[in-house]
C-alpha positions as CSV (number, residue, x, y, z in Angstrom):
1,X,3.7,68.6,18.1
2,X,0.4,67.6,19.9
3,X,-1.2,66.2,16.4
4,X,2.1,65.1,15.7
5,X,2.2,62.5,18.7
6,X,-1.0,61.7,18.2
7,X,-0.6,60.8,14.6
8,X,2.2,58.6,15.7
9,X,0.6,56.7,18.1
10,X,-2.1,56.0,15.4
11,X,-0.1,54.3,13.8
12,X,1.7,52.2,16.5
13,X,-1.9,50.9,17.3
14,X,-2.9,49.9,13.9
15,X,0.3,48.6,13.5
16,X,0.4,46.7,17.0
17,X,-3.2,45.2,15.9
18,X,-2.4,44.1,12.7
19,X,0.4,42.3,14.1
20,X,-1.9,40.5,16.2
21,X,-4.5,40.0,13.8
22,X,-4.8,36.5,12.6
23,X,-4.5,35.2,9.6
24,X,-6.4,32.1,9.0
25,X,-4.6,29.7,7.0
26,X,-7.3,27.0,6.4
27,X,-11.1,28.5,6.0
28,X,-13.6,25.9,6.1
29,X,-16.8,25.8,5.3
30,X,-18.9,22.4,7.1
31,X,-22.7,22.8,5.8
32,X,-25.1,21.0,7.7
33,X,-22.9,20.6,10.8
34,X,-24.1,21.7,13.9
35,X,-22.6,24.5,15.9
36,X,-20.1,22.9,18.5
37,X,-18.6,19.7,16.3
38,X,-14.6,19.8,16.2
39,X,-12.5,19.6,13.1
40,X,-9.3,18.3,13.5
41,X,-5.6,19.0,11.4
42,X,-4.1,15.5,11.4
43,X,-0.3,14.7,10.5
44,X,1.1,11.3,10.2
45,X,3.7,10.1,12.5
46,X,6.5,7.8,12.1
47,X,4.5,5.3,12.2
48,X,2.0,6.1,9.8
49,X,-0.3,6.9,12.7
50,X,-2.7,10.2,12.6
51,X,-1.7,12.2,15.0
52,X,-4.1,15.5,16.1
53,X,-1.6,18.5,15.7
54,X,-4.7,21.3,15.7
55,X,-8.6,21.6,16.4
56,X,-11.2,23.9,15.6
57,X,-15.1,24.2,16.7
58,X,-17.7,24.8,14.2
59,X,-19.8,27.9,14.2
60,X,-22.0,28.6,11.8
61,X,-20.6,26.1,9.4
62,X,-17.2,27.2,9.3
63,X,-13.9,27.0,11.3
64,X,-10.9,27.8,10.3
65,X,-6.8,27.0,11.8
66,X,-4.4,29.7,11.9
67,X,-0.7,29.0,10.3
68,X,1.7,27.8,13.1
69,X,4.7,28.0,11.4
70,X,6.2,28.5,8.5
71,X,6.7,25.6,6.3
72,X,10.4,24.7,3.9
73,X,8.8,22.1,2.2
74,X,5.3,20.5,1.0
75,X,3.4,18.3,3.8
76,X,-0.1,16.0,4.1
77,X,-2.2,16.5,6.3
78,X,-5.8,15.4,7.1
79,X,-8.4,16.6,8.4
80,X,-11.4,14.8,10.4
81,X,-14.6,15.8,12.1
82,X,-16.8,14.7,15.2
83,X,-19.1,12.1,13.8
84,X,-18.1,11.2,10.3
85,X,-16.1,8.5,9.1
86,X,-12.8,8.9,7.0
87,X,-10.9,11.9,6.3
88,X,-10.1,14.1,3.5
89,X,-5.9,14.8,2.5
90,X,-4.7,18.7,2.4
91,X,-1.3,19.4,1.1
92,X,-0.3,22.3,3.0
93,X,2.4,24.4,2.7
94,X,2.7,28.3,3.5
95,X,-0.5,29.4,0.7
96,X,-3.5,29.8,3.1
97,X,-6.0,27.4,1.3
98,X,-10.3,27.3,1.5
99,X,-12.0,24.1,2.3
100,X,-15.6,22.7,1.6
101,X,-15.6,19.8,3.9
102,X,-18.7,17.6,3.1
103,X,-20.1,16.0,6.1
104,X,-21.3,12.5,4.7
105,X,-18.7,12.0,2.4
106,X,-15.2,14.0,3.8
107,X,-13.2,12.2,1.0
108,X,-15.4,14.0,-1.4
109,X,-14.4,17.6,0.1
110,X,-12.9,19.9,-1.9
111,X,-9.7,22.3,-1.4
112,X,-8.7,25.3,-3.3
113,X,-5.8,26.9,-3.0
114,X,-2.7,25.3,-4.5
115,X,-1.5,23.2,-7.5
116,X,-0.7,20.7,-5.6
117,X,-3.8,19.8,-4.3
118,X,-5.8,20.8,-7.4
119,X,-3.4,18.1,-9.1
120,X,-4.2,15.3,-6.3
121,X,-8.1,15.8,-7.0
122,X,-7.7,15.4,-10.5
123,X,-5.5,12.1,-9.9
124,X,-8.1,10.9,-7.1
125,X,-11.4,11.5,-9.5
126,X,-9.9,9.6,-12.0
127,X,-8.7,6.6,-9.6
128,X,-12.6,6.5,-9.0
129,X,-13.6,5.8,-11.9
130,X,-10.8,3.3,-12.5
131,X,-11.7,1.8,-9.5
132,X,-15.3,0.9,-10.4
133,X,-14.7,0.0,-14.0
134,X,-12.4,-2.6,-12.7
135,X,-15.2,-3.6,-10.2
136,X,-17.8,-3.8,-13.5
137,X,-14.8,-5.8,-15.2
138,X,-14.3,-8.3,-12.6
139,X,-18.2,-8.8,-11.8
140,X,-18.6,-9.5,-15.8
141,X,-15.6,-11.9,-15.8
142,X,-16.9,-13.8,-12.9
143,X,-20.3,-14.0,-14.2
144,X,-18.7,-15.2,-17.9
145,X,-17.0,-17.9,-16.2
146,X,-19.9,-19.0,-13.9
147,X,-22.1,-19.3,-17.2
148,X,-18.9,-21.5,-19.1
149,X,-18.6,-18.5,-21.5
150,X,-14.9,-19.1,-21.9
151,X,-14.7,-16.5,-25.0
152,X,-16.3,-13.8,-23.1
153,X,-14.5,-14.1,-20.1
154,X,-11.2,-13.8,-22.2
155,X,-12.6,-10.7,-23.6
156,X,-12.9,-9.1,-20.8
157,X,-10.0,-9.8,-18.7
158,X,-8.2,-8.1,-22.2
159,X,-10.4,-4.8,-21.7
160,X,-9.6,-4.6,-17.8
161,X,-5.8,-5.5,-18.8
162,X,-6.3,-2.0,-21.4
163,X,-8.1,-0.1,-18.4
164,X,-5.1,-1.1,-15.7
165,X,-2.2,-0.2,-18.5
166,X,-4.0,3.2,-19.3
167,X,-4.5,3.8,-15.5
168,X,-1.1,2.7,-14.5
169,X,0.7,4.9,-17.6
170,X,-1.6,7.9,-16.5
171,X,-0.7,7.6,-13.0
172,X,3.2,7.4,-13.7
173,X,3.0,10.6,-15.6
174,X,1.8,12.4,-12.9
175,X,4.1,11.6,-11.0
176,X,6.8,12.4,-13.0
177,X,5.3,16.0,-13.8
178,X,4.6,16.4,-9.7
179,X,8.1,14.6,-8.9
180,X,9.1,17.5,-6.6
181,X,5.7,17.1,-4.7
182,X,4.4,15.1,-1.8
183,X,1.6,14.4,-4.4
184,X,4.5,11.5,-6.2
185,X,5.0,9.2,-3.1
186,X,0.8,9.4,-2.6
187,X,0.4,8.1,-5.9
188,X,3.3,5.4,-6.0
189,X,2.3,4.4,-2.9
190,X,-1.4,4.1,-4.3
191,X,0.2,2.1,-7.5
192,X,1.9,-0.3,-5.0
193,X,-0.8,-0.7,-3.0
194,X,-3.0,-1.6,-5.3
195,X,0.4,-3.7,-7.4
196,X,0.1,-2.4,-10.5
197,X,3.5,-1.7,-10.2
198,X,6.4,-3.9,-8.6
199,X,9.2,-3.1,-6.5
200,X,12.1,-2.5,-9.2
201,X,9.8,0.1,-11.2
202,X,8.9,1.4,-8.4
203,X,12.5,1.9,-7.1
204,X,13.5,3.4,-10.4
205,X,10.2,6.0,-9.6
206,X,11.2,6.8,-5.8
207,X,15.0,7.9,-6.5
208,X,13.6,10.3,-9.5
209,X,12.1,12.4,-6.6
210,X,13.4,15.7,-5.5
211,X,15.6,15.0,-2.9
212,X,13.3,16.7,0.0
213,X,10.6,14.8,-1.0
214,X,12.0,11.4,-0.3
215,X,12.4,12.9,3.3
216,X,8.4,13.1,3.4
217,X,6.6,11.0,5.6
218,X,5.1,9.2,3.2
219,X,8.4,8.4,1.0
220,X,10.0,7.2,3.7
221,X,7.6,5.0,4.6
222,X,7.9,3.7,1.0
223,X,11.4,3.5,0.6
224,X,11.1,1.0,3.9
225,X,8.5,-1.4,2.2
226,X,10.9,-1.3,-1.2
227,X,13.6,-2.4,1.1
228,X,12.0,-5.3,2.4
229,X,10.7,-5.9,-1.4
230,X,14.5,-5.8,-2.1
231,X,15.6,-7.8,0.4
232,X,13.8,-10.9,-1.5
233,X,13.8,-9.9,-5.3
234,X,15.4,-12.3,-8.2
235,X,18.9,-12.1,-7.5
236,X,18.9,-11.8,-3.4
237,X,19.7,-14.2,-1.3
238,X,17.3,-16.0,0.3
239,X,16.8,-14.6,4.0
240,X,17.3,-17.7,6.2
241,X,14.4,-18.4,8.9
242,X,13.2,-21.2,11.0
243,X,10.5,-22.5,12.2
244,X,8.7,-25.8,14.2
245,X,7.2,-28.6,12.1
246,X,4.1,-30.5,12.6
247,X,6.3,-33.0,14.9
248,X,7.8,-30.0,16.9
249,X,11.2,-30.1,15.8
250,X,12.8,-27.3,14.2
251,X,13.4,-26.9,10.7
252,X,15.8,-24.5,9.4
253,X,15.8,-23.3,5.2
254,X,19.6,-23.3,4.8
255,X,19.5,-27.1,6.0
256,X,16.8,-28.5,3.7
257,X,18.1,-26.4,0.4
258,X,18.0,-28.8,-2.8
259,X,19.5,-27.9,-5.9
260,X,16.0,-26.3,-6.5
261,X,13.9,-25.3,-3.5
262,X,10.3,-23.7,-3.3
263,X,9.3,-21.6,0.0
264,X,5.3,-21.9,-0.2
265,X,3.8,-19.2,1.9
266,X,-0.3,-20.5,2.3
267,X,-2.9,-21.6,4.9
268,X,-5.3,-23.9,5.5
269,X,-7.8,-21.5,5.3
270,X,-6.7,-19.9,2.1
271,X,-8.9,-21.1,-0.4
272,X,-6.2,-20.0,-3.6
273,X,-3.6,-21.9,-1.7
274,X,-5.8,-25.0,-1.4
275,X,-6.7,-24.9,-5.2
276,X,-2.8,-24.0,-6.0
277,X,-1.9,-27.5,-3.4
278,X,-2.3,-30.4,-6.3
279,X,-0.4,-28.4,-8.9
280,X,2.4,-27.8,-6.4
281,X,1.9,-31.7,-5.1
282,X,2.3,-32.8,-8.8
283,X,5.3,-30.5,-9.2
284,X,7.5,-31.9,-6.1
285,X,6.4,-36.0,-7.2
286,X,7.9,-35.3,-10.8
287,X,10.9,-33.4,-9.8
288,X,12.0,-34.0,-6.1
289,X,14.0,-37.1,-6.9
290,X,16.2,-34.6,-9.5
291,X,16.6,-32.3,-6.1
292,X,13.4,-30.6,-5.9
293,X,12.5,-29.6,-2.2
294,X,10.2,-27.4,-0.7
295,X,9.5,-26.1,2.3
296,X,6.1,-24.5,3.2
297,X,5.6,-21.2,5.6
298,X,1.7,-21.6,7.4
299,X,-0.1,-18.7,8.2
300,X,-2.5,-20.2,10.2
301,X,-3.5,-18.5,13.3
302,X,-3.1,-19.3,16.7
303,X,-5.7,-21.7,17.9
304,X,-5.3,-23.1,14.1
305,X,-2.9,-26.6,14.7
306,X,-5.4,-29.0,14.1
307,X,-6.7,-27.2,10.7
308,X,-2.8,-26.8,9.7
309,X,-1.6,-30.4,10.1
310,X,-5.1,-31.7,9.0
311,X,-4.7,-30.4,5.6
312,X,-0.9,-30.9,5.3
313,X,-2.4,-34.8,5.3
314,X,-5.7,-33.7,3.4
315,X,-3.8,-32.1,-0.2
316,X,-1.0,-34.6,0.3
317,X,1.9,-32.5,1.1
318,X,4.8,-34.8,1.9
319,X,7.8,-32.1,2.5
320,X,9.0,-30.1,5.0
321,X,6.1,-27.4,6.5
322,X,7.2,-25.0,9.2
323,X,4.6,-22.4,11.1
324,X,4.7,-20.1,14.1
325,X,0.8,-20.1,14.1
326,X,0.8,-16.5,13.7
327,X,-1.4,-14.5,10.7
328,X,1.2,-12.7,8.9
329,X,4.1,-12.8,11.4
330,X,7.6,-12.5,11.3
331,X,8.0,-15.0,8.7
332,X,5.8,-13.4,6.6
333,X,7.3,-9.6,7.1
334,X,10.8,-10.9,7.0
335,X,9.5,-11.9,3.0
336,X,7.8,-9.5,2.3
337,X,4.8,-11.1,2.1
338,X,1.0,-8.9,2.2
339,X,-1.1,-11.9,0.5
340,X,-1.3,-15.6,-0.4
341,X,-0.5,-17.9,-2.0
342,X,3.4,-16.5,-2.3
343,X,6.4,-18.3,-3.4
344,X,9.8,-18.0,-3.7
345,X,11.8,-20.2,-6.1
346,X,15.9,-20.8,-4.7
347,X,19.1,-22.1,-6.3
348,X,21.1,-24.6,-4.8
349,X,22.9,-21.3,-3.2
350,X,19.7,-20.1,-1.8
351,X,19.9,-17.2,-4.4
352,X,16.1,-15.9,-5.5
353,X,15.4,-17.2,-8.9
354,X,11.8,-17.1,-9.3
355,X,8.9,-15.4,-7.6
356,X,4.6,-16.6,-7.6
357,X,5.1,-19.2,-10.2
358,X,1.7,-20.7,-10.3
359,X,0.0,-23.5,-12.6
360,X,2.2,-24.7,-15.3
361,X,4.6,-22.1,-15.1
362,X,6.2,-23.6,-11.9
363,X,6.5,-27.3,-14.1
364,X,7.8,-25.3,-17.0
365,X,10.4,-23.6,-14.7
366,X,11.6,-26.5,-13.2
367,X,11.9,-28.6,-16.2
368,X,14.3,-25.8,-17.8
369,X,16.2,-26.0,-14.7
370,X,16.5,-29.7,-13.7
371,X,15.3,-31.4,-17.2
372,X,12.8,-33.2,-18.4
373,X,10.8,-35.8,-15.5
């Protein structure tokens, strides 16, 4: 009975520790950090914000973080050190994964340990090298131009149009082969970011995901941007706004709607929007007196009046300009709008007819809807 008992209590005790035992859920290794530097597990919050959610200390270039609970569905997470820049992505779930985090270039890390993130490296290498072939593309263009090579430039706007379609076809694949992973919304949002694909597609993308997935952080903060995006696409109705004119009185859209109206979003410091001015001055003189109006949005900053109504005067714009003086405020955001020039073309109704017509497609446009000048 005595060996008995003490048998038994053998195994409570081996039991008891291996209960406590840790299991490390992330092993890193950090070569060439010094002893002492923290790493830090990052989630995202509402808000898109990094949030610390865990830290670890360096020792002889490794750390690790223990699981903390135990996980229904895929999640991102990021991890940062003590005096690098940047951070590197880990898709996490319940497999314990291995780090190499590289301490000049945490981007460049590496993670084994799931399909997931073995399928996000793949994607991100190959971004990288779409990435700087369009930067070679646009650095030949610009040169072509700057020399009068008309020919040449042509050329290879064509090849970076190739390199953009292959890129954008590749990317949509994996999305749909990883549509039940948080992997799909970091690529679509990576595709929209970067707008090789609009809002509709995009749409048609985001409700092939698993239903879990468009609960992710990073789908919903998607599926709020395609709303806005929505919210101003052909067929919408114009969202009304108003804002104070040059004289100080204000000008609201619904009251200066012509049969065809044009909301210009620009700046006076927007060098594009400058260039796009005469085109868009030419337009209104040919077609206002058959009901053309516009009405232009500034985006100049506060402290920016003078430069506003100096170059309403300078390029000539005789229609109605409202701004709040605020760099991509609430005008801005209520359409939608991340860059400029932007423009918005309006039936009589104020129903979205036409988005970013620039150059002779705006003339073209207008003559098939208000005839010939």
């Amino acid at each position: 009975m005595k060996y008995l008992l003490i048998f038994l209590s053998f195994i409570a005790v081996n039991q008891c520790n291996e209960k406590n035992k840790e299991t490390h859920f992330i092993e890193g290794n950090a070569k060439g950090v010094a002893n002492g530097m923290r790493v830090y597990l990052n989630d995202l919050d509402r808000n898109g914000r990094t949030v610390a959610v865990d830290t670890s200390i360096v020792m002889e270039e490794k750390f690790y973080f223990d699981k903390k609970e135990q996980l229904n569905s895929e999640e991102i997470r990021f991890l940062t050190l003590d005096g690098s820049a940047g951070n590197f992505i880990v898709l996490i779930q319940n497999e314990p994964l291995k780090v190499n985090l590289k301490k000049d270039s945490l981007f460049n890390s590496d993670v084994v340990g799931s399909t997931s993130n073995e399928e996000l490296k793949i994607f991100k290498k190959r971004q990288t090298t779409f990435a700087a072939n369009s930067r070679t593309y646009s650095g030949e263009r610009t040169a072509a131009l700057k020399a009068g090579n008309n020919a040449a430039a042509v050329a290879v706007t064509a090849k970076w149009s190739t390199a953009e379609d292959g890129f954008k076809a590749y990317a949509t694949e994996m999305i749909t082969n990883n549509n039940s992973s948080v992997v799909a919304p970091m690529i679509l949002g990576e595709l929209l970011n970067s707008k090789l694909l609009d809002a509709t597609a995009s749409r048609t993308i985001f409700n092939q995901f698993d239903p879990q997935v468009q609960q992710s952080v990073m789908a919903v903060r998607i599926d709020a941007f395609l709303k806005k995006a929505e919210a101003v696409t052909i067929g919408a109705k114009a969202p009304n706004f108003e804002g104070t004119n040059p004289e100080g009185k204000v000008i609201k859209l619904d009251e200066v709607l012509g049969k065809i109206t044009l909301i210009d979003f620009w700046a006076s410091w927007c060098g594009p929007c400058r260039r796009e001015n005469p085109n868009v001055v030419n337009a209104y003189n040919k077609y206002h007196d058959k009901g053309f109006n516009i009405i232009s949005v500034s985006l100049d900053k506060k402290g920016g009046e003078s430069a506003w109504k100096n170059a309403i005067l300078k390029d000539k714009m005789d229609w109605n300009h409202v701004s709040r003086l605020m760099y991509f405020g609430p005008l801005a955001k209520l359409y939608n709008v991340n860059s400029i020039p932007a423009t918005f073309l309006l039936d009589e109704n104020g129903l979205i007819i036409a988005t970013n017509l620039r150059g002779e497609q705006l003339h073209s446009k207008l003559e098939e809807l208000l005839g010939p000048s």
